[in-house]
PDB file of N, CA, C and O in Angstrom:
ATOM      1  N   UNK A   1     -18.532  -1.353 -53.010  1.00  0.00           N
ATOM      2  CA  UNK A   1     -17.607  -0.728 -52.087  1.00  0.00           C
ATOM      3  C   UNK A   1     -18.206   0.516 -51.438  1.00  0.00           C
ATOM      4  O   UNK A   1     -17.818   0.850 -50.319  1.00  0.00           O
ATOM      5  N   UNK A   2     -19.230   1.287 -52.156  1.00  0.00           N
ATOM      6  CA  UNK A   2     -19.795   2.502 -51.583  1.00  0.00           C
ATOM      7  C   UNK A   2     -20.737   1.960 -50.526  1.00  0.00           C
ATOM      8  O   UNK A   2     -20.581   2.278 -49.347  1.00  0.00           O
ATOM      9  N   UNK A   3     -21.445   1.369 -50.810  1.00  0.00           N
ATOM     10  CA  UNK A   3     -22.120   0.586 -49.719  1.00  0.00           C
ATOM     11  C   UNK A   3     -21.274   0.225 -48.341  1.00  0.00           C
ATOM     12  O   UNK A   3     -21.728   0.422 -47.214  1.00  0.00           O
ATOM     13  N   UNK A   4     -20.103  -0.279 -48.590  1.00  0.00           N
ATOM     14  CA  UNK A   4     -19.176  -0.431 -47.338  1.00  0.00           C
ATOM     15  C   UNK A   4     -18.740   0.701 -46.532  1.00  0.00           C
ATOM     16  O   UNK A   4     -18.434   0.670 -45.340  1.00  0.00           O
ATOM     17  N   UNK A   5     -18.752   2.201 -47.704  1.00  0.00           N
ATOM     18  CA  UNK A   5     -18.075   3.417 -47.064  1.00  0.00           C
ATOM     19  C   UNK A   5     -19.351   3.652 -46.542  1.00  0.00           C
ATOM     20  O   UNK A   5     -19.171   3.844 -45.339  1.00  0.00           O
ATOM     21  N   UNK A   6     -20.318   3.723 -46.748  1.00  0.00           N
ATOM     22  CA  UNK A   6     -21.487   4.469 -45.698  1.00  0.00           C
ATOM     23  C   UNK A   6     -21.994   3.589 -44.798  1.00  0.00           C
ATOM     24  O   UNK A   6     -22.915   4.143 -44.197  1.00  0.00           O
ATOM     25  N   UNK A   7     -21.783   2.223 -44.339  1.00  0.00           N
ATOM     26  CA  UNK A   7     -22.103   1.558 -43.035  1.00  0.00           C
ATOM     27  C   UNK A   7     -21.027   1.241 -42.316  1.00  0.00           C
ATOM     28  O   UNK A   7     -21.195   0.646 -41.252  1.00  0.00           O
ATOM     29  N   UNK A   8     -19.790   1.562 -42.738  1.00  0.00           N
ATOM     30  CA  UNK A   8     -18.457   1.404 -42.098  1.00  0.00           C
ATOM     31  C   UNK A   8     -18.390   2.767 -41.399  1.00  0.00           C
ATOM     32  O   UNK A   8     -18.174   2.856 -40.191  1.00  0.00           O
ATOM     33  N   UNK A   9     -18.613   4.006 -42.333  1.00  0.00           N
ATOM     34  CA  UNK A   9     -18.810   5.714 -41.160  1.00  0.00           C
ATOM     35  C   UNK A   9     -19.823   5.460 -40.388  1.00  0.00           C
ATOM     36  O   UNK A   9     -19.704   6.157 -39.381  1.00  0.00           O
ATOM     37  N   UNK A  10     -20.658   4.888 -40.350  1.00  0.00           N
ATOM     38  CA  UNK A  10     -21.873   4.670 -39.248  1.00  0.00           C
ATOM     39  C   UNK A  10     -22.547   6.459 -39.594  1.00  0.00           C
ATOM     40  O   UNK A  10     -23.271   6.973 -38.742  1.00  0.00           O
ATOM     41  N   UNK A  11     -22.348   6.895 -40.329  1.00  0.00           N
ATOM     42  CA  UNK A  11     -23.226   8.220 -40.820  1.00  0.00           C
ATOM     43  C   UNK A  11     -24.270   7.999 -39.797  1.00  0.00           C
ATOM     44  O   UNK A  11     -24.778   6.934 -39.447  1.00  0.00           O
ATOM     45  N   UNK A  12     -24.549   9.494 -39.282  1.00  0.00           N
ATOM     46  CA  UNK A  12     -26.472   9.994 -38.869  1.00  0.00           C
ATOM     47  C   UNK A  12     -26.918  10.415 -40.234  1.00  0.00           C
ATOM     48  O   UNK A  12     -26.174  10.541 -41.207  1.00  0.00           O
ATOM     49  N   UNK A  13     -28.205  10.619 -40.206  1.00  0.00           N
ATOM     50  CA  UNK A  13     -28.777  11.064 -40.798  1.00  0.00           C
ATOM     51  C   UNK A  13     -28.709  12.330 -42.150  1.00  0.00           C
ATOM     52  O   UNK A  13     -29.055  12.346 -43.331  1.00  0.00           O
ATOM     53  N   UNK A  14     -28.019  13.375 -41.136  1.00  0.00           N
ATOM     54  CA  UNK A  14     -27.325  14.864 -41.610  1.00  0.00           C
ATOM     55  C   UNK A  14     -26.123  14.731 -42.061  1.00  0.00           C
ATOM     56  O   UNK A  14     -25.464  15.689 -42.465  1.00  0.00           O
ATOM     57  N   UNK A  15     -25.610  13.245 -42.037  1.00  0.00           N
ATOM     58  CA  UNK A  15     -24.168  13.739 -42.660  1.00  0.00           C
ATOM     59  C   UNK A  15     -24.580  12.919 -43.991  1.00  0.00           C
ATOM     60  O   UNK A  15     -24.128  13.302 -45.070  1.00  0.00           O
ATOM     61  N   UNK A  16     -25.453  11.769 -43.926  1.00  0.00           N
ATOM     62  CA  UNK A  16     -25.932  10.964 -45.269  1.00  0.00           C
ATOM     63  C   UNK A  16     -26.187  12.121 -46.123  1.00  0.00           C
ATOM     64  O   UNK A  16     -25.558  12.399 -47.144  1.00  0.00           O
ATOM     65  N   UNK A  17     -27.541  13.025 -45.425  1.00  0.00           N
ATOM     66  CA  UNK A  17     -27.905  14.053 -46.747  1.00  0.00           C
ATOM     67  C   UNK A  17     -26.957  14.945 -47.358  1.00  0.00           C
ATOM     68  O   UNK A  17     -26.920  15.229 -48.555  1.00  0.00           O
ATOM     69  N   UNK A  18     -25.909  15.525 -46.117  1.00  0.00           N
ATOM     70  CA  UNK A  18     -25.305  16.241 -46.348  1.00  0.00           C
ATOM     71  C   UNK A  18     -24.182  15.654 -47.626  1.00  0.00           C
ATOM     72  O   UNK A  18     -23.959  16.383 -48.592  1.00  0.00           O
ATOM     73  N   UNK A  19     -23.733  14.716 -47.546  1.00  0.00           N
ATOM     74  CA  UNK A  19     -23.049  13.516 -48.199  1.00  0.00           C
ATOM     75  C   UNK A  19     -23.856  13.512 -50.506  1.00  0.00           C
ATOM     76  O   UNK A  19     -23.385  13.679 -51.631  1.00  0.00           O
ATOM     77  N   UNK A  20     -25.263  13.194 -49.834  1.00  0.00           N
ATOM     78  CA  UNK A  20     -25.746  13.415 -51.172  1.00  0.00           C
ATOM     79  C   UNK A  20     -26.191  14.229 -51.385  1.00  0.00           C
ATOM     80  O   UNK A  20     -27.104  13.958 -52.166  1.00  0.00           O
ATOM     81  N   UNK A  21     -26.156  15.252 -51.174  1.00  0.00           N
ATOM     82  CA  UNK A  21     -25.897  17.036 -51.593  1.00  0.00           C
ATOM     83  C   UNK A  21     -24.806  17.199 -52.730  1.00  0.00           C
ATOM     84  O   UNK A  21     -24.821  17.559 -53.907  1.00  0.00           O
ATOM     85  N   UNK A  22     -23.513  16.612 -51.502  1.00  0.00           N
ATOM     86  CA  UNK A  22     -22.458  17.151 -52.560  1.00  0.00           C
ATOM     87  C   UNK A  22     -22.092  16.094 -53.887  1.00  0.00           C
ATOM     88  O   UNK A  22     -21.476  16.371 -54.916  1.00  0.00           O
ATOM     89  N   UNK A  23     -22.701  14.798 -53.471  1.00  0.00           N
ATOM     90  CA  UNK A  23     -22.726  14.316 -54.813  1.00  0.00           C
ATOM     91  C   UNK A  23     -23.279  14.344 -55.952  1.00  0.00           C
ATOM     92  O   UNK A  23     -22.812  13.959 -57.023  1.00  0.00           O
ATOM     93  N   UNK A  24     -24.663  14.975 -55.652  1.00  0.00           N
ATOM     94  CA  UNK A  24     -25.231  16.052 -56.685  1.00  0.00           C
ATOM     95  C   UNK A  24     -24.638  16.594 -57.122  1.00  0.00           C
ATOM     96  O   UNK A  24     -24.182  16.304 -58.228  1.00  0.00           O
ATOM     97  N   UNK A  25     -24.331  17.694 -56.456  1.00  0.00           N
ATOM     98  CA  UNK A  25     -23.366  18.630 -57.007  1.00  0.00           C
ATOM     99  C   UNK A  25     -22.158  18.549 -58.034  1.00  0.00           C
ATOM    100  O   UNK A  25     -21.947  19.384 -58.914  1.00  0.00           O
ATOM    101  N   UNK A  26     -21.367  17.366 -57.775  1.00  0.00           N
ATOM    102  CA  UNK A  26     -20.638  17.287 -58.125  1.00  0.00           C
ATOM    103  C   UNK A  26     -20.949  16.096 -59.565  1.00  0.00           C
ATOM    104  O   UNK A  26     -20.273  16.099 -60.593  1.00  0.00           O
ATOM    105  N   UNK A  27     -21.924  15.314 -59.334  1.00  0.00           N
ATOM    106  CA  UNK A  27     -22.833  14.743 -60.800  1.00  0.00           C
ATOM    107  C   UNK A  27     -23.010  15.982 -61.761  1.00  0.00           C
ATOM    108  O   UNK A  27     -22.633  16.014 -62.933  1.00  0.00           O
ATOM    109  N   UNK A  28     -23.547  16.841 -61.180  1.00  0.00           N
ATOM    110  CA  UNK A  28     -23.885  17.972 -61.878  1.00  0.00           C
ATOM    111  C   UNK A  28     -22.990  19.018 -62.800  1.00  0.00           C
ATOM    112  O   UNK A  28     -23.040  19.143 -64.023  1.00  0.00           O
ATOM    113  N   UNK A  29     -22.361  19.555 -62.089  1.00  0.00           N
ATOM    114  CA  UNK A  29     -20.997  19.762 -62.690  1.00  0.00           C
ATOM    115  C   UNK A  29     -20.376  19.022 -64.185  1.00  0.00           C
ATOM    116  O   UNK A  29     -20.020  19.695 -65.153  1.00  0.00           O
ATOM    117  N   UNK A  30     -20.345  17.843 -64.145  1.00  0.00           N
ATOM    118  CA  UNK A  30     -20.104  17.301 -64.950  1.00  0.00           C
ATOM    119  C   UNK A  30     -19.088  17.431 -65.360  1.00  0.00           C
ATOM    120  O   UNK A  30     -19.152  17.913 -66.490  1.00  0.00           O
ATOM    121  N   UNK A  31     -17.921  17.217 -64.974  1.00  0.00           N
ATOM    122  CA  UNK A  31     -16.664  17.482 -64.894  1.00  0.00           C
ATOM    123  C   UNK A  31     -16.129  16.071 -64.113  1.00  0.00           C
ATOM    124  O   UNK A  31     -14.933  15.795 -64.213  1.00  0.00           O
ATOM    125  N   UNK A  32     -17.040  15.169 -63.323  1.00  0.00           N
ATOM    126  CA  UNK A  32     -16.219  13.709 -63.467  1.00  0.00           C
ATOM    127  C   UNK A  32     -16.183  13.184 -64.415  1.00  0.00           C
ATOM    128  O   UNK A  32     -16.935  13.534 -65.324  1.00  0.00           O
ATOM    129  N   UNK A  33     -15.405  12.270 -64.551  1.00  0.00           N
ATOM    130  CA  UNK A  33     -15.267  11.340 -65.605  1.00  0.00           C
ATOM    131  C   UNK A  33     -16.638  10.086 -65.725  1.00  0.00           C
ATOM    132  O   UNK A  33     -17.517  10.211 -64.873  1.00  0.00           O
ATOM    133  N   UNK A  34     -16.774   9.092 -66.606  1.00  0.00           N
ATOM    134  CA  UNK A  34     -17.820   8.132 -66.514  1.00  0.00           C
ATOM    135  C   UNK A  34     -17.584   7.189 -65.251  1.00  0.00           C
ATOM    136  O   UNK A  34     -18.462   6.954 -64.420  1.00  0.00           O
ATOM    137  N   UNK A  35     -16.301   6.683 -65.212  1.00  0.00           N
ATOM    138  CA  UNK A  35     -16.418   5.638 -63.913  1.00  0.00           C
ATOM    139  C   UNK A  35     -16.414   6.518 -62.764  1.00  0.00           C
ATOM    140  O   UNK A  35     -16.964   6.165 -61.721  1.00  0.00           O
ATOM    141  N   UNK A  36     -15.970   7.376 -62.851  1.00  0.00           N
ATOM    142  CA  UNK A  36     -16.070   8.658 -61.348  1.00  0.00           C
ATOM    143  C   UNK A  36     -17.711   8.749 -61.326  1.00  0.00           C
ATOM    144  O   UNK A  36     -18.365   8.285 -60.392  1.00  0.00           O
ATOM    145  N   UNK A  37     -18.241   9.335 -62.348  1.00  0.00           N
ATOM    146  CA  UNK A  37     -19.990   9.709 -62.249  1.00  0.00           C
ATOM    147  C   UNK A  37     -20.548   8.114 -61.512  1.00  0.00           C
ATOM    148  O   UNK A  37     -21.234   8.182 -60.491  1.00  0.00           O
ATOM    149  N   UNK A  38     -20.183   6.666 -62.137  1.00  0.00           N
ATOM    150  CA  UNK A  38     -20.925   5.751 -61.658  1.00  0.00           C
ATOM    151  C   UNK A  38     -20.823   5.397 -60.504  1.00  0.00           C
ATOM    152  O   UNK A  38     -21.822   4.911 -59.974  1.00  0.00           O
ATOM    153  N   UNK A  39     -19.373   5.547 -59.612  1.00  0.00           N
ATOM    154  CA  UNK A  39     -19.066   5.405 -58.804  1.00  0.00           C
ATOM    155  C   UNK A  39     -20.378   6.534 -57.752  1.00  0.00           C
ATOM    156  O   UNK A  39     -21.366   6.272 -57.064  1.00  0.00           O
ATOM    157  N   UNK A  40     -19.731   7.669 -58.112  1.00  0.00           N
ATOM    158  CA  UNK A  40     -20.950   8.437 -57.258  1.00  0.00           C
ATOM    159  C   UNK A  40     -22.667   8.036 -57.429  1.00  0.00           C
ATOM    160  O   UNK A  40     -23.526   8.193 -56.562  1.00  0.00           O
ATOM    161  N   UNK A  41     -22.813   7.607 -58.497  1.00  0.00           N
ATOM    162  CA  UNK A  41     -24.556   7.491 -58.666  1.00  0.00           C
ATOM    163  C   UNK A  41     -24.442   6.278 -57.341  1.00  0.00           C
ATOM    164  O   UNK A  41     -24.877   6.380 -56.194  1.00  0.00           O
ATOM    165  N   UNK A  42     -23.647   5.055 -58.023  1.00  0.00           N
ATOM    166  CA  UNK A  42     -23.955   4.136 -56.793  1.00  0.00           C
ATOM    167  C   UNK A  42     -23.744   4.112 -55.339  1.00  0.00           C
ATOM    168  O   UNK A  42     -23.951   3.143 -54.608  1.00  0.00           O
ATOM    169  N   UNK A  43     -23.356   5.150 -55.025  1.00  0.00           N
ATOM    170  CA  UNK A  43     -23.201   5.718 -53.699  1.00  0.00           C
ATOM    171  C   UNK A  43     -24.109   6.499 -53.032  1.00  0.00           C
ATOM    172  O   UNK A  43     -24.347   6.523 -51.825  1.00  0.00           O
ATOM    173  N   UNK A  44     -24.805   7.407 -54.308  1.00  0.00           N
ATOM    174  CA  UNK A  44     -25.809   8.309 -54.020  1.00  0.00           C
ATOM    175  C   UNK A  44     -27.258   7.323 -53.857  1.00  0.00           C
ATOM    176  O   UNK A  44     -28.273   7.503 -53.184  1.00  0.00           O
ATOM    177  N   UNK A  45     -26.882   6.293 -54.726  1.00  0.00           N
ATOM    178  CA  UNK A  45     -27.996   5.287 -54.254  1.00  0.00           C
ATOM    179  C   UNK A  45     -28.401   4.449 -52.609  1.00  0.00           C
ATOM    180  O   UNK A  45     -29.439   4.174 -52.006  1.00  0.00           O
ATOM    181  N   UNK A  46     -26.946   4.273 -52.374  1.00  0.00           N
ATOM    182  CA  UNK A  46     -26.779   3.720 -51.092  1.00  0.00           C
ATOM    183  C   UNK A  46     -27.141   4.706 -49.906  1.00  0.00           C
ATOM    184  O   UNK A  46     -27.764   4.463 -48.873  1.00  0.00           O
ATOM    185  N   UNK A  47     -26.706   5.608 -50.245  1.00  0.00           N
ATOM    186  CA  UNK A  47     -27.387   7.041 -49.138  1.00  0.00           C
ATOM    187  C   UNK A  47     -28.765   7.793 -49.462  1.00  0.00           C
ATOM    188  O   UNK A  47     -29.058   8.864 -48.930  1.00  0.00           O
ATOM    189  N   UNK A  48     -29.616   7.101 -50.423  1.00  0.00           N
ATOM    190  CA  UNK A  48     -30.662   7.383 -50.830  1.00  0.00           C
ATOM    191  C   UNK A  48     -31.590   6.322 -49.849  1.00  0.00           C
ATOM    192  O   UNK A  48     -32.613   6.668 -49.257  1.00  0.00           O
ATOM    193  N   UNK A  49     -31.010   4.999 -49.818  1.00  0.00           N
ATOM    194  CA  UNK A  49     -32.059   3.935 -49.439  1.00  0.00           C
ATOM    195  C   UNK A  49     -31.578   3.908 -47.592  1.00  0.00           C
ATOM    196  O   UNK A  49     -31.978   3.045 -46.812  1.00  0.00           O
ATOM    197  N   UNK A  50     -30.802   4.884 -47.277  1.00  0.00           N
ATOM    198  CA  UNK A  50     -30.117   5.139 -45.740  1.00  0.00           C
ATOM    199  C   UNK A  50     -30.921   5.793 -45.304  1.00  0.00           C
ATOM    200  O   UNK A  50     -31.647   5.501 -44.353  1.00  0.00           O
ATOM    201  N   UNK A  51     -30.922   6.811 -45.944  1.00  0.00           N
ATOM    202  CA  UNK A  51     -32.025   7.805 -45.525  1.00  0.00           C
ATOM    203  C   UNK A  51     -33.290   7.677 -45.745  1.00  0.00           C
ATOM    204  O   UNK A  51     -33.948   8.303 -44.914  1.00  0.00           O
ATOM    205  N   UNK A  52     -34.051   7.001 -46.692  1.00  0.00           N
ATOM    206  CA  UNK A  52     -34.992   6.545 -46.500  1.00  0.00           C
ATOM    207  C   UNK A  52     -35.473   5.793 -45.247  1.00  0.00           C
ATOM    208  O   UNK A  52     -36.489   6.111 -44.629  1.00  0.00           O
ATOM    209  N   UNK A  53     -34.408   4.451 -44.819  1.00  0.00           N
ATOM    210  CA  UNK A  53     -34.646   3.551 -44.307  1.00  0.00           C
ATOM    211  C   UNK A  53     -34.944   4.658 -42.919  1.00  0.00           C
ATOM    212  O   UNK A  53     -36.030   4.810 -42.361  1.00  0.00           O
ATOM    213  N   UNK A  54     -33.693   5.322 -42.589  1.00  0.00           N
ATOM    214  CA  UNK A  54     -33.927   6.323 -41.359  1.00  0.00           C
ATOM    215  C   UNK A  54     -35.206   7.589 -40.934  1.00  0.00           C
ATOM    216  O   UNK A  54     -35.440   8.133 -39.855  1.00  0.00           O
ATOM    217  N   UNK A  55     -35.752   7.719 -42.071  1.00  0.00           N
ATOM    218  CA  UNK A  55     -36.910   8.486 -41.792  1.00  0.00           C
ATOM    219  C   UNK A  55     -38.101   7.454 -41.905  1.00  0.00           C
ATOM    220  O   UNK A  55     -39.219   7.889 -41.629  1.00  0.00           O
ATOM    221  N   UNK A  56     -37.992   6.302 -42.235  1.00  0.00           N
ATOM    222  CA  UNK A  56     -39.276   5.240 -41.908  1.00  0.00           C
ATOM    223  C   UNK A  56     -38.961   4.979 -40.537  1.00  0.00           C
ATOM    224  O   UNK A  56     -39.920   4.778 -39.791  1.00  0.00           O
ATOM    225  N   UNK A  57     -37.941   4.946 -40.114  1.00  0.00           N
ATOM    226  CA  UNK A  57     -37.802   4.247 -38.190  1.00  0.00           C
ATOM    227  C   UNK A  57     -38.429   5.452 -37.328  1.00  0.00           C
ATOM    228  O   UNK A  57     -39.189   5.333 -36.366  1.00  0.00           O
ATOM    229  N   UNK A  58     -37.838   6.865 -38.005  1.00  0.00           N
ATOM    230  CA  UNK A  58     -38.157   7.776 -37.622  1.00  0.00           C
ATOM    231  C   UNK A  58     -39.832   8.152 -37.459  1.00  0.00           C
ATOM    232  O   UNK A  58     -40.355   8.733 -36.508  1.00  0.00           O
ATOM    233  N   UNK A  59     -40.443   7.671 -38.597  1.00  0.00           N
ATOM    234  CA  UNK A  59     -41.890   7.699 -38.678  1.00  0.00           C
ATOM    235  C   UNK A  59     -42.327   6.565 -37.512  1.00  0.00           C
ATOM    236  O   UNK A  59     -43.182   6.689 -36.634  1.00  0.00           O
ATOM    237  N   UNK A  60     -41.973   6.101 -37.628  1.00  0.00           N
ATOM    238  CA  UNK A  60     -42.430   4.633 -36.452  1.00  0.00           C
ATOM    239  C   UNK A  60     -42.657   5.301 -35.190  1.00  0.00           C
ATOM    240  O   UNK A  60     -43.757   5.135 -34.663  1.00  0.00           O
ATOM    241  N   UNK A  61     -41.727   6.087 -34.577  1.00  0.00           N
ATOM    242  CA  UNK A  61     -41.636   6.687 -33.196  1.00  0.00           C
ATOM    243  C   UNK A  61     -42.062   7.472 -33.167  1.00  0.00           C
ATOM    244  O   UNK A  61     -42.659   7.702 -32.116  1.00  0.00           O
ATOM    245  N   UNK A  62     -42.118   8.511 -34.249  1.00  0.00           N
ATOM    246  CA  UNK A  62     -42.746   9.493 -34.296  1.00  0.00           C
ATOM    247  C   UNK A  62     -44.186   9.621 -33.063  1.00  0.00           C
ATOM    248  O   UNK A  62     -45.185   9.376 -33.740  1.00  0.00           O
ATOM    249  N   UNK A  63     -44.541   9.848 -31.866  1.00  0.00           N
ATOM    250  CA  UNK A  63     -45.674   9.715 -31.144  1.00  0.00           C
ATOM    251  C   UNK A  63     -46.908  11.380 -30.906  1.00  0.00           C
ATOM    252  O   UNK A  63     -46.584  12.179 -30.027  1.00  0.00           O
ATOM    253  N   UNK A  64     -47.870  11.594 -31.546  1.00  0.00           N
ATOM    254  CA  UNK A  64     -48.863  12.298 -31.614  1.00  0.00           C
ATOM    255  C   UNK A  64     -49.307  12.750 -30.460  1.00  0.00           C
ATOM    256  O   UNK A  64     -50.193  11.924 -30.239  1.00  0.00           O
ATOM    257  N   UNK A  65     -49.323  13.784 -29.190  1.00  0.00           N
ATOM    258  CA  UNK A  65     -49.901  13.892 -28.229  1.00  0.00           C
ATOM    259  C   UNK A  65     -51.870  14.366 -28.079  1.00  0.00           C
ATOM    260  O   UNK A  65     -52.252  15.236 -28.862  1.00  0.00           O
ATOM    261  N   UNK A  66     -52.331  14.101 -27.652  1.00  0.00           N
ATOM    262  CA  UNK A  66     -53.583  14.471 -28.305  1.00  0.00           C
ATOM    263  C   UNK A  66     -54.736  14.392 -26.434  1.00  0.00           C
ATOM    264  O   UNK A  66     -54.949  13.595 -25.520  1.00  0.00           O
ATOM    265  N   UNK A  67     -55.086  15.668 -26.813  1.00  0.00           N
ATOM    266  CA  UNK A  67     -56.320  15.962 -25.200  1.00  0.00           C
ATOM    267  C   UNK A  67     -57.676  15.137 -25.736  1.00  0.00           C
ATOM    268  O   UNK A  67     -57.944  15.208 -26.936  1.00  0.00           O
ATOM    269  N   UNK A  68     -58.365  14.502 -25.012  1.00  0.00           N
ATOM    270  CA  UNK A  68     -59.224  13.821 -24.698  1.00  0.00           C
ATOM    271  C   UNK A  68     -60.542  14.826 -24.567  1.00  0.00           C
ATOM    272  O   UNK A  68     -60.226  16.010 -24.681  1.00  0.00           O
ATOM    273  N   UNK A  69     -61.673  14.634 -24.393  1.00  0.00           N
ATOM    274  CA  UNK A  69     -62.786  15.771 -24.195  1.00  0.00           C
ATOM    275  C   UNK A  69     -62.606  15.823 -22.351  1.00  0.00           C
ATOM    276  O   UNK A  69     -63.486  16.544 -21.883  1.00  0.00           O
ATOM    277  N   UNK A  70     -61.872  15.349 -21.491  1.00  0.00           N
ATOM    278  CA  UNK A  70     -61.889  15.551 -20.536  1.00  0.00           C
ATOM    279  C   UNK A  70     -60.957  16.133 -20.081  1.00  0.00           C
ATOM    280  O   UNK A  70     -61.125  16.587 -18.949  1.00  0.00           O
ATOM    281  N   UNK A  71     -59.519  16.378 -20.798  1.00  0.00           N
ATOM    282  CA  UNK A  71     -58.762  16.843 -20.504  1.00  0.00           C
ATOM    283  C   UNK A  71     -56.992  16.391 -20.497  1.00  0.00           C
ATOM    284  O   UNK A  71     -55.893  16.946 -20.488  1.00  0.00           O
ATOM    285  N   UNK A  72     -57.596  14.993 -20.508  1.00  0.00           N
ATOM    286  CA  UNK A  72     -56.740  14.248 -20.225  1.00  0.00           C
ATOM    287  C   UNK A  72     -55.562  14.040 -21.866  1.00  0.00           C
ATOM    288  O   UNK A  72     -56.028  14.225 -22.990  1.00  0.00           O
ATOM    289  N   UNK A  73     -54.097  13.649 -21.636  1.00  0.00           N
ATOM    290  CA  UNK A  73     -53.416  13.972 -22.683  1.00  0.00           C
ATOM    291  C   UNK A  73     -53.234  12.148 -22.947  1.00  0.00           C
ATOM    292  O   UNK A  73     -53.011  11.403 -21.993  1.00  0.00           O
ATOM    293  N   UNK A  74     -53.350  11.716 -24.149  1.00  0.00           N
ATOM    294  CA  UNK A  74     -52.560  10.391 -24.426  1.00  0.00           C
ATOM    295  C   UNK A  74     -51.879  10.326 -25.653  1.00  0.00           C
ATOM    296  O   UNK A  74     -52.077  11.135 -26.559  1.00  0.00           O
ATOM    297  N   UNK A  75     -51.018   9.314 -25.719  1.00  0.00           N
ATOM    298  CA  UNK A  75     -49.918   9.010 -26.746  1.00  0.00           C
ATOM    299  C   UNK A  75     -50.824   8.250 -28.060  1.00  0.00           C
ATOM    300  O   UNK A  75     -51.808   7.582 -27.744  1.00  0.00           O
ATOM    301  N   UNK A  76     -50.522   8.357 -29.236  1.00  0.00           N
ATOM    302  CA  UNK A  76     -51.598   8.257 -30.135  1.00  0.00           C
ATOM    303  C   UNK A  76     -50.132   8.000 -31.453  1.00  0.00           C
ATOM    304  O   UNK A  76     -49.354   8.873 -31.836  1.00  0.00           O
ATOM    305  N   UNK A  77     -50.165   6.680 -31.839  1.00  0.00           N
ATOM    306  CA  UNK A  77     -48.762   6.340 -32.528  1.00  0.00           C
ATOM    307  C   UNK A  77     -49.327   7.282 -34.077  1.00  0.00           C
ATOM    308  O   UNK A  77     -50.423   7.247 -34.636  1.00  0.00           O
ATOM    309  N   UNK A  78     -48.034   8.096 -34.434  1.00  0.00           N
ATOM    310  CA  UNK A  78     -48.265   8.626 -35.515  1.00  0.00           C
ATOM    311  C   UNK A  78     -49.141   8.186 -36.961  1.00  0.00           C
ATOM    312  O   UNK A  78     -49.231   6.964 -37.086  1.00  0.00           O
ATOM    313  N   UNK A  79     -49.484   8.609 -37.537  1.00  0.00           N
ATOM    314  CA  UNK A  79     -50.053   7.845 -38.797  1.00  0.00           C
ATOM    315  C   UNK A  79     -50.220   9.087 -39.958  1.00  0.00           C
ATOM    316  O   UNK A  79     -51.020  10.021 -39.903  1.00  0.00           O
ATOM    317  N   UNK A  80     -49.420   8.861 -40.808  1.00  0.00           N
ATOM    318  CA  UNK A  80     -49.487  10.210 -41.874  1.00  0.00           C
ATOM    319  C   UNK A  80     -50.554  10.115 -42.705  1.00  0.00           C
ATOM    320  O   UNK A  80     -50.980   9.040 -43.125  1.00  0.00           O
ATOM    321  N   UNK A  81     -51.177  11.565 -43.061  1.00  0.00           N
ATOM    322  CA  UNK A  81     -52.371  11.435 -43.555  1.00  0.00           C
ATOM    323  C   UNK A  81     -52.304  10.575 -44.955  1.00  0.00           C
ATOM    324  O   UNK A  81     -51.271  10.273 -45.553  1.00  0.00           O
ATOM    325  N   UNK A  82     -53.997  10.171 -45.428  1.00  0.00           N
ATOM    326  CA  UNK A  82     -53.945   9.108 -45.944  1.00  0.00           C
ATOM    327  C   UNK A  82     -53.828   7.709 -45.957  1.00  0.00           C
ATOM    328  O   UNK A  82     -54.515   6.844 -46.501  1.00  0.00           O
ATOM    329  N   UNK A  83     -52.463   7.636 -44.998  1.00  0.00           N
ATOM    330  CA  UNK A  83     -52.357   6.487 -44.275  1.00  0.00           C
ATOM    331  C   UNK A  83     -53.397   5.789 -43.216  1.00  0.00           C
ATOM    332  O   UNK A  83     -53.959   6.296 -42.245  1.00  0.00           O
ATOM    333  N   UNK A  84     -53.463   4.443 -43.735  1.00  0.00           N
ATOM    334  CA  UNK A  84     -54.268   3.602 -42.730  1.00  0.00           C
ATOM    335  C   UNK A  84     -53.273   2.268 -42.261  1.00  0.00           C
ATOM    336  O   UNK A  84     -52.246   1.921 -42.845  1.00  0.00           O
ATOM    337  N   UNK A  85     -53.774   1.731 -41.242  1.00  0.00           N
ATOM    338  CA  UNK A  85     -53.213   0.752 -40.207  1.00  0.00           C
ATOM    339  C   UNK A  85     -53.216  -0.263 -40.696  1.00  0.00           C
ATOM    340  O   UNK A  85     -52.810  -1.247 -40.077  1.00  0.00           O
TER     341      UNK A  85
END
């Protein structure tokens, strides 16, 4: 069902994290109960693999501008260090 609440809000990005912030928080605390805590872990999971998924699309587009020895500027698709093609 948590899975349904976070693709049914159509969440950005900032409200996912913002989202598992406070479920930290509130894991933490420790003051839910056990099915309250599982309920949140599996939610915090679902906005874990959201936000993941959204900063890999994000990496995709991500585009590098970069000058040439002549001057000239071209688009150069991101690639994080370490990373190879």
């Amino acid at each position: 069902m948590s899975e349904k609440k976070t693709t049914e809000k159509k969440m950005d990005f900032e409200q996912a994290l913002k989202r598992l912030e406070k479920i930290v928080e509130d894991m933490e605390s420790g003051e839910a109960k056990l099915d309250e805590s599982l309920a949140l872990f599996e939610e915090g999971v679902q906005l874990v693999k959201f936000c993941r998924e959204a900063l890999d699309k994000a990496e995709k587009i991500v585009m590098m501008i970069q000058q040439d020895k002549s001057g000239k500027t071209t688009e150069v698709e991101f690639t994080a260090p370490g990373e190879e093609k």
